[in-house]
Every structure is written in C-alpha cells, then in structure tokens.
N, CA, C, O and CB atoms as a CASP TS submission, in Angstrom:
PFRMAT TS
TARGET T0000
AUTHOR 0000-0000-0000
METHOD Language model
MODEL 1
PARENT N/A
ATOM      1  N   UNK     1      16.659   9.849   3.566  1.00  0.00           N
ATOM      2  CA  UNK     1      15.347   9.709   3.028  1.00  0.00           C
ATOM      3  C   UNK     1      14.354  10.559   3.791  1.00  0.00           C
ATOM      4  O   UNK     1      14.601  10.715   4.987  1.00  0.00           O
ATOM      5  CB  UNK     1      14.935   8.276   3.041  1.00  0.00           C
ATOM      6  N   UNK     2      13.159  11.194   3.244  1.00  0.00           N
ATOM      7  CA  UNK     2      12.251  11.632   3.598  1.00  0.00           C
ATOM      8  C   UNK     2      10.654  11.063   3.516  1.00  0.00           C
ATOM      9  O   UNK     2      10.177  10.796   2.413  1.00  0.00           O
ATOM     10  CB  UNK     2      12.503  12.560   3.134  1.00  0.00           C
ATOM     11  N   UNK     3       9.929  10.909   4.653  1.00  0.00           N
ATOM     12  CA  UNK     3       8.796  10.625   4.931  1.00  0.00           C
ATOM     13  C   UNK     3       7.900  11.753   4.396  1.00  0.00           C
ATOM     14  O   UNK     3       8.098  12.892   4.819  1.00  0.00           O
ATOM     15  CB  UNK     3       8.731  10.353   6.272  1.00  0.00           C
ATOM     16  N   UNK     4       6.931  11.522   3.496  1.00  0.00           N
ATOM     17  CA  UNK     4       5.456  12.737   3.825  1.00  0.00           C
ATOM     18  C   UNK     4       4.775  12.465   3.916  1.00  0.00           C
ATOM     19  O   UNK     4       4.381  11.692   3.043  1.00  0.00           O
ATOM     20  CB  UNK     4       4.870  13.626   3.248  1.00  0.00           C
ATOM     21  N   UNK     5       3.741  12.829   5.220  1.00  0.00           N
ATOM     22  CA  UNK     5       2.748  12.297   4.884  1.00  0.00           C
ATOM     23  C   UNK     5       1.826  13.455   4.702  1.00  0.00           C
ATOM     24  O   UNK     5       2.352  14.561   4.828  1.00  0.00           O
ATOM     25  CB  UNK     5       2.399  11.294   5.748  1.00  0.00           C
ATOM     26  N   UNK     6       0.364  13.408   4.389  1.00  0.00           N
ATOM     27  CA  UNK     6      -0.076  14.196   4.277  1.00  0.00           C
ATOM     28  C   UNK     6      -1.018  14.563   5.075  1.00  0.00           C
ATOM     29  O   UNK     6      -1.192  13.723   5.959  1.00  0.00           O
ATOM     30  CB  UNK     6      -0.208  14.178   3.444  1.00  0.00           C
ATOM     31  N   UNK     7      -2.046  15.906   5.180  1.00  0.00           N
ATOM     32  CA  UNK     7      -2.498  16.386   5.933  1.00  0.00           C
ATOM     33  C   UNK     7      -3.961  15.948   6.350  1.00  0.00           C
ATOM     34  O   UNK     7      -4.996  16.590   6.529  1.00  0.00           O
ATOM     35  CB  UNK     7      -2.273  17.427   5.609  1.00  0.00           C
ATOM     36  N   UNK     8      -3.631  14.547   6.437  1.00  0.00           N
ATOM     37  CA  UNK     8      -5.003  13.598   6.412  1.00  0.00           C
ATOM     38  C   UNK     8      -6.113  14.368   7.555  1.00  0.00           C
ATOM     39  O   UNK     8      -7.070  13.594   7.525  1.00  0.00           O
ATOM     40  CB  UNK     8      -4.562  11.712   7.009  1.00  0.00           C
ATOM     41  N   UNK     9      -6.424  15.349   8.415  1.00  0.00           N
ATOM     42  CA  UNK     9      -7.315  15.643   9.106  1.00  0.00           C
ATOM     43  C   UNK     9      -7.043  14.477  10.161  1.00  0.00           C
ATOM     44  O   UNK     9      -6.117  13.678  10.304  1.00  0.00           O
ATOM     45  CB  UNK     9      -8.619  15.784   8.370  1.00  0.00           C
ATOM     46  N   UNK    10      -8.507  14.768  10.990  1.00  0.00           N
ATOM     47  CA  UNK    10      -8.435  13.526  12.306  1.00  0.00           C
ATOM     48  C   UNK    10     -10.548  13.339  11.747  1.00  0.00           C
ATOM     49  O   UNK    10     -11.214  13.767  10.804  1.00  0.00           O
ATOM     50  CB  UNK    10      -7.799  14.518  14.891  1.00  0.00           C
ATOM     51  N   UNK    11     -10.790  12.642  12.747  1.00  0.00           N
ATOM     52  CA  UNK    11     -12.336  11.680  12.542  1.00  0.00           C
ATOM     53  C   UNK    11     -12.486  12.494  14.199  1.00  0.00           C
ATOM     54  O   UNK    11     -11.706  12.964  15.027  1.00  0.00           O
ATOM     55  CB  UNK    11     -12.302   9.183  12.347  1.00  0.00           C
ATOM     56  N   UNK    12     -13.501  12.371  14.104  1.00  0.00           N
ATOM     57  CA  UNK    12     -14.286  12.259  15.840  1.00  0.00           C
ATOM     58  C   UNK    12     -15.335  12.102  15.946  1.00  0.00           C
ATOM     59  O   UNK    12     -15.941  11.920  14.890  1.00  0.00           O
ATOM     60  CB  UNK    12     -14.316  13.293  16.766  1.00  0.00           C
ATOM     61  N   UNK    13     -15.864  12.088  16.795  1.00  0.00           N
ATOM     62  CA  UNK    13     -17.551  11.024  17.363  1.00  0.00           C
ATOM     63  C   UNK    13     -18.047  12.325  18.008  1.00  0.00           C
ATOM     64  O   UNK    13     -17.887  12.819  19.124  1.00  0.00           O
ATOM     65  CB  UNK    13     -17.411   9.247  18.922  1.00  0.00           C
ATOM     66  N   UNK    14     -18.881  12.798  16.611  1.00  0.00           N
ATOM     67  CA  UNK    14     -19.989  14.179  17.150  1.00  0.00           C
ATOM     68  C   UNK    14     -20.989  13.335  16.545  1.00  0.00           C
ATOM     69  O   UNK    14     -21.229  13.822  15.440  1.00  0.00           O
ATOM     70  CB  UNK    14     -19.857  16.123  16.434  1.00  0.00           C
ATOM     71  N   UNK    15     -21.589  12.449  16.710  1.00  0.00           N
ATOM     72  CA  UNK    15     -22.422  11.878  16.133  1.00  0.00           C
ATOM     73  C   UNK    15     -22.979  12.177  14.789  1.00  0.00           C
ATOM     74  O   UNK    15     -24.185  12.324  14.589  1.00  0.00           O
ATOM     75  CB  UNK    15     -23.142  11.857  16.863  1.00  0.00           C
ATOM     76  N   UNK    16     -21.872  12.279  13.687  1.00  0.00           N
ATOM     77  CA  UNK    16     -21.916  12.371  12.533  1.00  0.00           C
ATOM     78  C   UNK    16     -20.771  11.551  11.569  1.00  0.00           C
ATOM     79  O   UNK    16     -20.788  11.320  10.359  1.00  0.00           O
ATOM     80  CB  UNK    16     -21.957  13.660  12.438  1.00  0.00           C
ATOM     81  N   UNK    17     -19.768  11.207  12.622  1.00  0.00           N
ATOM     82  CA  UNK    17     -18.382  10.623  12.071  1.00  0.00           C
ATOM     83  C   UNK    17     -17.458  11.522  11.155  1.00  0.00           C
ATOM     84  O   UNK    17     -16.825  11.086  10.193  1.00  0.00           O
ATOM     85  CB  UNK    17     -18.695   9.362  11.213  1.00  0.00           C
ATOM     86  N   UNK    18     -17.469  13.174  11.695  1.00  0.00           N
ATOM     87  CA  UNK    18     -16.960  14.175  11.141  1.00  0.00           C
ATOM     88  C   UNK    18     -15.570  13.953  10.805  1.00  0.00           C
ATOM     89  O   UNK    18     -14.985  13.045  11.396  1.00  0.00           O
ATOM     90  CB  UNK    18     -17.155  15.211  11.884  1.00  0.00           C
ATOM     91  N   UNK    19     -14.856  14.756   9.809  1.00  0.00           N
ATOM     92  CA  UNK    19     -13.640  14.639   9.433  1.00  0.00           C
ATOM     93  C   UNK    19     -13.370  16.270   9.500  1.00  0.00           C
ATOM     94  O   UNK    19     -14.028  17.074   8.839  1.00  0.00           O
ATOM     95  CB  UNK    19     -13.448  13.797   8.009  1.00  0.00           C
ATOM     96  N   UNK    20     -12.233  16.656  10.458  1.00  0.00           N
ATOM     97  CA  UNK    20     -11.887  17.903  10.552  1.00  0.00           C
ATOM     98  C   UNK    20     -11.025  18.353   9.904  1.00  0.00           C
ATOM     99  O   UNK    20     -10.390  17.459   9.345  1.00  0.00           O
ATOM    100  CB  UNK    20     -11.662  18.190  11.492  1.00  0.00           C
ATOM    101  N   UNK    21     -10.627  19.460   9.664  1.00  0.00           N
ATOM    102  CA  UNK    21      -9.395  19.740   9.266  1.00  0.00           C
ATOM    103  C   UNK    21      -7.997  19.152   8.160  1.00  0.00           C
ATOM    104  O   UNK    21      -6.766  19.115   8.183  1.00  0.00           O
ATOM    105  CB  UNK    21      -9.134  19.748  10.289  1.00  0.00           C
ATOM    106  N   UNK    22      -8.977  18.813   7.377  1.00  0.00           N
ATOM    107  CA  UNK    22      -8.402  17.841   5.998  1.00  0.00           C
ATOM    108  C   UNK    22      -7.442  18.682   4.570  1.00  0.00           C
ATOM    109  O   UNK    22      -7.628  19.136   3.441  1.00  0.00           O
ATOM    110  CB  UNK    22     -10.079  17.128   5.161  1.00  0.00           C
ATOM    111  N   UNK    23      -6.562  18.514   5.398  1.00  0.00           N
ATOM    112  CA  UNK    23      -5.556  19.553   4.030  1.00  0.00           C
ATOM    113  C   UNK    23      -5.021  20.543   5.038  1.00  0.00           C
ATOM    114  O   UNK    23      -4.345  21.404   4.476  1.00  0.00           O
ATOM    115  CB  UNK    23      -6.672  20.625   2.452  1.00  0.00           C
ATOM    116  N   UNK    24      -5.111  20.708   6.439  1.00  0.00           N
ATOM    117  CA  UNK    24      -4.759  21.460   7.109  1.00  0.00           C
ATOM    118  C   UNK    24      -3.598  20.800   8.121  1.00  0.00           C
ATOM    119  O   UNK    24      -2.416  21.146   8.125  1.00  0.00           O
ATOM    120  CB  UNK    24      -5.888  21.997   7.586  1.00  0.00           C
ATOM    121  N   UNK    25      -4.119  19.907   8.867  1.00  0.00           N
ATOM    122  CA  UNK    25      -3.805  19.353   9.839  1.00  0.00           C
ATOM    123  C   UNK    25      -3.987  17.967   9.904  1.00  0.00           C
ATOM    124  O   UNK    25      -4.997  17.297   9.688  1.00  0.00           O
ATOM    125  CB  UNK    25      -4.291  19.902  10.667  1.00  0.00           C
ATOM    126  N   UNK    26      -2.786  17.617  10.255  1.00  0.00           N
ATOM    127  CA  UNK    26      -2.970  15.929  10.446  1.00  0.00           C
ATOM    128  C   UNK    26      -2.332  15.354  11.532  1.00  0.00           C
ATOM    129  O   UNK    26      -1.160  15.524  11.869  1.00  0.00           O
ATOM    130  CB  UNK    26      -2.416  15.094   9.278  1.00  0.00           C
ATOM    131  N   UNK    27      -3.370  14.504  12.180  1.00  0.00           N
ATOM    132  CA  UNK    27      -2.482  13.733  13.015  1.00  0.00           C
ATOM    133  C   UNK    27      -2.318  12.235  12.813  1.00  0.00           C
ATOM    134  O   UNK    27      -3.267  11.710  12.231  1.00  0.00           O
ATOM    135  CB  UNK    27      -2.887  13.920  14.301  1.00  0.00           C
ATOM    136  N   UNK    28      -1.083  11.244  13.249  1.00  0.00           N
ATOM    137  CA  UNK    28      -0.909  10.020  13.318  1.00  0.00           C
ATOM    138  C   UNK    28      -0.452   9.399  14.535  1.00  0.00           C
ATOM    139  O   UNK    28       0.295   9.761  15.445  1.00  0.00           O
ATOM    140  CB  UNK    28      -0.215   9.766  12.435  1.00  0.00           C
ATOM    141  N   UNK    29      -1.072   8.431  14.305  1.00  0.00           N
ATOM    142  CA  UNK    29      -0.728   7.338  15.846  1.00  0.00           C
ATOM    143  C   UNK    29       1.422   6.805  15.326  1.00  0.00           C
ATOM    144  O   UNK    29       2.221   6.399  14.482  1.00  0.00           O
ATOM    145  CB  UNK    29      -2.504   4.970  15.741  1.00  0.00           C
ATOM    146  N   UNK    30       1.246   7.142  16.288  1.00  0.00           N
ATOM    147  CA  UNK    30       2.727   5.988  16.899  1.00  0.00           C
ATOM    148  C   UNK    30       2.352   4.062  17.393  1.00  0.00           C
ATOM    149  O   UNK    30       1.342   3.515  17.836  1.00  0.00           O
ATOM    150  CB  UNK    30       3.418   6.934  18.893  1.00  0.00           C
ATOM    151  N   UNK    31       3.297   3.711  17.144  1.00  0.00           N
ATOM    152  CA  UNK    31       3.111   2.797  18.304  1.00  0.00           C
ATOM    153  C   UNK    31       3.333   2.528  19.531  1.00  0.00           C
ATOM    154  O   UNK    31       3.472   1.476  20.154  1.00  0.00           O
ATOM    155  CB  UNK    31       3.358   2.140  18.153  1.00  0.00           C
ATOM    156  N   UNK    32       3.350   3.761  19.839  1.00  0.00           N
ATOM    157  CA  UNK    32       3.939   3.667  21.320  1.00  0.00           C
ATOM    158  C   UNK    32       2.471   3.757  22.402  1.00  0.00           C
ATOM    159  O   UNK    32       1.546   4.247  21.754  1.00  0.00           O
ATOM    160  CB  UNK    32       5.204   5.202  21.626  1.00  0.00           C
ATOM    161  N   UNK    33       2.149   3.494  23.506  1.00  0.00           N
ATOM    162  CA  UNK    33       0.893   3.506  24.321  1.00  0.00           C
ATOM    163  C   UNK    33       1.198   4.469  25.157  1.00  0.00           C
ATOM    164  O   UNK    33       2.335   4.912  24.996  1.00  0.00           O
ATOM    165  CB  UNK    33       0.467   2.237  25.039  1.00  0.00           C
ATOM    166  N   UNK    34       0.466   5.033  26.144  1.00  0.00           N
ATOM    167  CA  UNK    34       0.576   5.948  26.962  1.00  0.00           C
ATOM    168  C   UNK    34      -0.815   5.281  27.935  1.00  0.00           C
ATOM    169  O   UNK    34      -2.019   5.370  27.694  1.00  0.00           O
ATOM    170  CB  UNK    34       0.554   7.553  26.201  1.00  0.00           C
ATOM    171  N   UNK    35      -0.124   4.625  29.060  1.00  0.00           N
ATOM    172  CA  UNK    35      -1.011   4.191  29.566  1.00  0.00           C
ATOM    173  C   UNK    35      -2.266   2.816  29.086  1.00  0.00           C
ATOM    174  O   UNK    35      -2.107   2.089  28.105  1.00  0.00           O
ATOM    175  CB  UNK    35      -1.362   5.306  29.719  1.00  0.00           C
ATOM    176  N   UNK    36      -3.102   2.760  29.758  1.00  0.00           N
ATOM    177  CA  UNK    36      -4.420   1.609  29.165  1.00  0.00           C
ATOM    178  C   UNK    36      -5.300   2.019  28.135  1.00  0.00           C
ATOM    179  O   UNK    36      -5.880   1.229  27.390  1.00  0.00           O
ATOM    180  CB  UNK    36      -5.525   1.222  30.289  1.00  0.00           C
ATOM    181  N   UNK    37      -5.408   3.341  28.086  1.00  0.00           N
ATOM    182  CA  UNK    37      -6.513   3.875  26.902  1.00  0.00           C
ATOM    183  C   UNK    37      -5.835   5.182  25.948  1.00  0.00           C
ATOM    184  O   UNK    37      -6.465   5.847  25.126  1.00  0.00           O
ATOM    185  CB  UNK    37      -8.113   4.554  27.797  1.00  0.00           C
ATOM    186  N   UNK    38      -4.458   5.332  26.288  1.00  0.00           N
ATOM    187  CA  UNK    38      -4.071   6.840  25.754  1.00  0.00           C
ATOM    188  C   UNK    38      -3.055   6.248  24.999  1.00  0.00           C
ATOM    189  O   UNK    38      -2.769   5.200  25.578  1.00  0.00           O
ATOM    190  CB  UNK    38      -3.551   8.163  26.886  1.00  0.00           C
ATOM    191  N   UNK    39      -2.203   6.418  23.765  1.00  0.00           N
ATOM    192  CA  UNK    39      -1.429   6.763  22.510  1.00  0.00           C
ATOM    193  C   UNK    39      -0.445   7.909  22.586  1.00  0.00           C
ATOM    194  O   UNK    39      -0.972   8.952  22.975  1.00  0.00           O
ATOM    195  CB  UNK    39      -2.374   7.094  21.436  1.00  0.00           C
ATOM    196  N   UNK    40       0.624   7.975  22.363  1.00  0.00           N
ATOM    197  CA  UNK    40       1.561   8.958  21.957  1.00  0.00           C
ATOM    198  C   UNK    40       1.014   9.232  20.633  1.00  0.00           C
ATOM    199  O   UNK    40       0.096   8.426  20.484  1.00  0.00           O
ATOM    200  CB  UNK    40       3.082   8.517  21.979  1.00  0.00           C
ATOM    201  N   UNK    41       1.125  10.000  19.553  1.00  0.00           N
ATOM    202  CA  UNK    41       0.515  10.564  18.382  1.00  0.00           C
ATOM    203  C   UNK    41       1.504  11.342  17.955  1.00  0.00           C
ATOM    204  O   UNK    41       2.464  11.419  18.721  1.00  0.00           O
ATOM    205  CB  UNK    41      -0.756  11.291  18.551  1.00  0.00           C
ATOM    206  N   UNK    42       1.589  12.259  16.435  1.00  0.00           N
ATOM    207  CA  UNK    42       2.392  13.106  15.686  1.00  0.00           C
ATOM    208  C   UNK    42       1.153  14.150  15.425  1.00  0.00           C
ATOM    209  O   UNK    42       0.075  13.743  14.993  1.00  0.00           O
ATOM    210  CB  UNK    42       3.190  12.359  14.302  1.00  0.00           C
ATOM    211  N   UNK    43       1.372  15.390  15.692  1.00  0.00           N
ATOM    212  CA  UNK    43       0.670  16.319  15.317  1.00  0.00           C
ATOM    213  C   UNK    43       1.847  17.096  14.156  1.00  0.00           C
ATOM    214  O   UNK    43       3.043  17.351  14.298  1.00  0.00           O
ATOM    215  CB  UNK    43       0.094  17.159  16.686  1.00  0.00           C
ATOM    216  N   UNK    44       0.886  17.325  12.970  1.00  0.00           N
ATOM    217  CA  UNK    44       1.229  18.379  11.872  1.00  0.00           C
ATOM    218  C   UNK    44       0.193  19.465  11.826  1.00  0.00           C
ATOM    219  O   UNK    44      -1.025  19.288  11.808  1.00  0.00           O
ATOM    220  CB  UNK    44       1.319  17.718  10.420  1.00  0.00           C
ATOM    221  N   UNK    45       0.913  20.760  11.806  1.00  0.00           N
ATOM    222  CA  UNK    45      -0.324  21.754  11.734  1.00  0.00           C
ATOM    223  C   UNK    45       0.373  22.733  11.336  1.00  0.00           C
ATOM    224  O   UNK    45       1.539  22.844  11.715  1.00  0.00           O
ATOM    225  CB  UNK    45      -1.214  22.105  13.017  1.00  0.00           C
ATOM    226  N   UNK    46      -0.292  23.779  10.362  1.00  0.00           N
ATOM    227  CA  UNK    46       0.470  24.873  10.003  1.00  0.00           C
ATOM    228  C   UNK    46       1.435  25.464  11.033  1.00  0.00           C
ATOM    229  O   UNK    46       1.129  26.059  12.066  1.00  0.00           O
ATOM    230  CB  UNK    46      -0.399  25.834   9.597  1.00  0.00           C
ATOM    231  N   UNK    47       2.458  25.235  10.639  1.00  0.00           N
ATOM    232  CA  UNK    47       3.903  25.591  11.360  1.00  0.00           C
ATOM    233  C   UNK    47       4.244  25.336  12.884  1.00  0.00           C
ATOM    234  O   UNK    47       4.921  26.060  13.613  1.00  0.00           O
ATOM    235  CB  UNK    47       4.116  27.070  11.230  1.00  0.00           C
ATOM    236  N   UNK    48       3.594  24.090  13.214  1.00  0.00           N
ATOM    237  CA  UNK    48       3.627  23.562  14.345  1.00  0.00           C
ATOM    238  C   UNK    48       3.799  22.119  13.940  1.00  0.00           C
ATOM    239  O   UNK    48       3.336  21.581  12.934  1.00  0.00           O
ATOM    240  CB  UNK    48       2.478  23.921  15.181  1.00  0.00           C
ATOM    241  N   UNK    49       4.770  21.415  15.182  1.00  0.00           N
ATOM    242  CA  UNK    49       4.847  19.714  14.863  1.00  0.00           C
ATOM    243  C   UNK    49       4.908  19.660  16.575  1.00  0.00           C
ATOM    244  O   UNK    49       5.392  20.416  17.418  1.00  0.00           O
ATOM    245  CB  UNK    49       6.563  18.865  13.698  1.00  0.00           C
ATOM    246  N   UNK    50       4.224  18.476  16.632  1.00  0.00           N
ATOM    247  CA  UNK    50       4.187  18.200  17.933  1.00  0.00           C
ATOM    248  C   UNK    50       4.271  16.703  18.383  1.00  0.00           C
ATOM    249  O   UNK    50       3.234  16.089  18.635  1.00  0.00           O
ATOM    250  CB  UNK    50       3.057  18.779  18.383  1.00  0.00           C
ATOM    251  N   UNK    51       5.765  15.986  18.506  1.00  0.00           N
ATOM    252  CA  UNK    51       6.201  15.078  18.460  1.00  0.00           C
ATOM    253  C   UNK    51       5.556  14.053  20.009  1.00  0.00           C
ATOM    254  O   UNK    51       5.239  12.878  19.826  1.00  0.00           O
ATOM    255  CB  UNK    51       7.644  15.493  18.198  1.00  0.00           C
ATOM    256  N   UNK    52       5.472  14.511  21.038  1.00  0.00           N
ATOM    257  CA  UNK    52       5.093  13.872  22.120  1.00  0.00           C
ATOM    258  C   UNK    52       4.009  14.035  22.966  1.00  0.00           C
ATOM    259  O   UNK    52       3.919  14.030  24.194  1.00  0.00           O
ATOM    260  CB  UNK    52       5.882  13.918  22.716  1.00  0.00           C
ATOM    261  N   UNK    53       2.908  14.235  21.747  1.00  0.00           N
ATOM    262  CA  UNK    53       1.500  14.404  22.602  1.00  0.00           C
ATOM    263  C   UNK    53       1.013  13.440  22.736  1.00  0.00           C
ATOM    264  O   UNK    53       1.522  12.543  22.063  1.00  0.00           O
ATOM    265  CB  UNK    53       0.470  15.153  22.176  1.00  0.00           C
ATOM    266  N   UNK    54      -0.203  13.031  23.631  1.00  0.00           N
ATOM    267  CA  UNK    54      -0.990  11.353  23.769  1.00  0.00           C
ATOM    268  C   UNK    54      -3.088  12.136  23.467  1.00  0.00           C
ATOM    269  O   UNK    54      -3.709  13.196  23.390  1.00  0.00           O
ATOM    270  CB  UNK    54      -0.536  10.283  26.422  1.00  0.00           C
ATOM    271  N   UNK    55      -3.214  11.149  23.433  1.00  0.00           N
ATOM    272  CA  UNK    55      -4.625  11.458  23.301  1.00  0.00           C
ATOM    273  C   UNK    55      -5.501   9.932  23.189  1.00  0.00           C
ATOM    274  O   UNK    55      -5.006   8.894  22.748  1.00  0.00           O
ATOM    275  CB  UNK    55      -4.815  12.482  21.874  1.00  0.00           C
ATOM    276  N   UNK    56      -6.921  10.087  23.705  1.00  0.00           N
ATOM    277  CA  UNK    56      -7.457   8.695  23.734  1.00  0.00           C
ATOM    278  C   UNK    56      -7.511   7.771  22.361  1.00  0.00           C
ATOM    279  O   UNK    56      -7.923   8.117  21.254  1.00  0.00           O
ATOM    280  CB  UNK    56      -8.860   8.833  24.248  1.00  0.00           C
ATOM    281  N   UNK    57      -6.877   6.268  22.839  1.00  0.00           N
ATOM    282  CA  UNK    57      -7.120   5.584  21.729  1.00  0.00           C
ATOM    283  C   UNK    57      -8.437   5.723  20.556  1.00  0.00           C
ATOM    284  O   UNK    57      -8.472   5.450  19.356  1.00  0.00           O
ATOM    285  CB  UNK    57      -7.103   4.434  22.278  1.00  0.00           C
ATOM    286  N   UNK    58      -9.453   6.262  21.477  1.00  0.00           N
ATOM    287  CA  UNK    58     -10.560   6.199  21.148  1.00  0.00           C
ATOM    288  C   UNK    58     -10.438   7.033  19.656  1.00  0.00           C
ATOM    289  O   UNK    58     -10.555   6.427  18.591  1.00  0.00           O
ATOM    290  CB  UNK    58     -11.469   6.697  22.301  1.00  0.00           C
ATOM    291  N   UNK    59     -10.217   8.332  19.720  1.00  0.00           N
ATOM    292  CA  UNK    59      -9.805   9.052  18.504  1.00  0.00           C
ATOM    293  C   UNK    59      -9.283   8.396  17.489  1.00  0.00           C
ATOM    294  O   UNK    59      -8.334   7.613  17.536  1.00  0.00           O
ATOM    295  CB  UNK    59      -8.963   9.942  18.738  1.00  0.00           C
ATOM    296  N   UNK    60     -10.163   8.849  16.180  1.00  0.00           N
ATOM    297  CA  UNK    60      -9.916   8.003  14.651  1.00  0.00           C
ATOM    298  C   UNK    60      -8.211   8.627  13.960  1.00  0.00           C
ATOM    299  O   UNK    60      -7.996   8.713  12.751  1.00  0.00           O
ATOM    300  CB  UNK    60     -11.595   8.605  13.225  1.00  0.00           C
ATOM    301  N   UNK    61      -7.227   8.977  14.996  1.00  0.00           N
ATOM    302  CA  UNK    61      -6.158   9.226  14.194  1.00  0.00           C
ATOM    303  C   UNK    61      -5.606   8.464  12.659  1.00  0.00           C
ATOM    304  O   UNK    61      -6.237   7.414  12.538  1.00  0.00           O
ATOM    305  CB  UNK    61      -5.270   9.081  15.124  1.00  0.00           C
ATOM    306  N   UNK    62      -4.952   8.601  11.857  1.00  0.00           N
ATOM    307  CA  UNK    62      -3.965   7.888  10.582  1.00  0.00           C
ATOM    308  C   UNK    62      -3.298   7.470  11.555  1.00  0.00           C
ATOM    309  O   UNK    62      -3.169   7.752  12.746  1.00  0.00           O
ATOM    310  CB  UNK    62      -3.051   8.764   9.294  1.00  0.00           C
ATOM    311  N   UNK    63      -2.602   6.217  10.311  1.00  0.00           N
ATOM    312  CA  UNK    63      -2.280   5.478  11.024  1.00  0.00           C
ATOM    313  C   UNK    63      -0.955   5.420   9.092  1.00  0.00           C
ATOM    314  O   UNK    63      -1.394   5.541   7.948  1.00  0.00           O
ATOM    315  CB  UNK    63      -3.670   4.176  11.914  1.00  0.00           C
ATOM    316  N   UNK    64       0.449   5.220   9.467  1.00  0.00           N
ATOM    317  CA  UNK    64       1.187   5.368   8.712  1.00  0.00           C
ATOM    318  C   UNK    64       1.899   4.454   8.620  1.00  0.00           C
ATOM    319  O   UNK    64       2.407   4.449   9.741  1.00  0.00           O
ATOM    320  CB  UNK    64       1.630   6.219   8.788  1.00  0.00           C
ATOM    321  N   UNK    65       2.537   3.251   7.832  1.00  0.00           N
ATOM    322  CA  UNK    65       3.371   2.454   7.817  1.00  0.00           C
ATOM    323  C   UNK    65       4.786   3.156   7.792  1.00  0.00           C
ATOM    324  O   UNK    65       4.753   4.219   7.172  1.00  0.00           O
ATOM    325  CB  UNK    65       3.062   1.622   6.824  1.00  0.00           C
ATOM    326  N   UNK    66       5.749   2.897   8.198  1.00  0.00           N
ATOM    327  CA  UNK    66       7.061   3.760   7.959  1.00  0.00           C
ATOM    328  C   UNK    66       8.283   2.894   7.998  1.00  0.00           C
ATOM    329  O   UNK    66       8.266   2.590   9.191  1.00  0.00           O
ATOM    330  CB  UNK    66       7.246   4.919   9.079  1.00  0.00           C
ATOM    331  N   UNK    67       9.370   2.270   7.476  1.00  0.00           N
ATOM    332  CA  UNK    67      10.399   1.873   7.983  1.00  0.00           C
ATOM    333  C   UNK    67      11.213   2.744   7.840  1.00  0.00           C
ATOM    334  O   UNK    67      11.008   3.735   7.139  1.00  0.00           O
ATOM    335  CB  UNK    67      10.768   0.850   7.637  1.00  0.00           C
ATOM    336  N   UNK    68      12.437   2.491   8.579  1.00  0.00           N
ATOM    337  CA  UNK    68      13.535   3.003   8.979  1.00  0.00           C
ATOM    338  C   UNK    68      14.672   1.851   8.461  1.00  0.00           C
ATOM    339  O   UNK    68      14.824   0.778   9.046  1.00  0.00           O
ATOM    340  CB  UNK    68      13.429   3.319  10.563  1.00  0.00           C
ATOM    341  N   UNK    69      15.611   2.350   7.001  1.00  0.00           N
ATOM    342  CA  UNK    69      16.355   1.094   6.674  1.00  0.00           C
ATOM    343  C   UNK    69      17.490   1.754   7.191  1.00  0.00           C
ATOM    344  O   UNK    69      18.580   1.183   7.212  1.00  0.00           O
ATOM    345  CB  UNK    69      16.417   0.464   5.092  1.00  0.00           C
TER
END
C-alpha cells in the first residue's frame, strides 16, 4: 500500500499566521519527541525527503493519521 500525502505547506508565527509553501512543500509531525520542546517531522520538497529532522513543537506542522496493517 501507498500513503500520499499532500503538499500541505507549514504555518509560522510572523505575526500574520502565514502559510508557506503550499503545493510545494510539506511537512508532518511524527510521533516521535525529540527532547522537551522539539519533534522528529517528515519533510517533502521538490526532490528531497527528509526522514529524521526535529524542529520546535512550536511550529504549525500537518499532522497525518496513518496505519500500518
């Protein structure tokens, strides 16, 4: 089976509640933590995947339901 998700952009706090990069790039949270305030995450980006990056919880990443049967 195959997962897609799509290129939901990310949110950030420029004091506007901007949405970047929407149809380009997407990132999603894991559930995994990295520390008290940091997240492991999935980066998608034109011809880049980046399976084991972290970044502050704080960031409005997607967030993806997924099972594995």
């Amino acid at each position: 089976g195959a997962v897609c998700l799509p290129a939901a952009g990310w949110r950030y706090n420029d004091g506007y509640a901007s949405v970047s990069y929407v149809g380009y790039n997407g990132l999603y949270w894991s559930g995994s933590p990295f520390g008290t305030d940091r997240a492991i995450y999935l980066y998608l980006g034109s011809g880049d995947v980046y399976l084991d990056s972290n970044d502050l919880r704080s960031r409005a990443f997607s967030v993806r339901l997924v099972a594995d049967y």
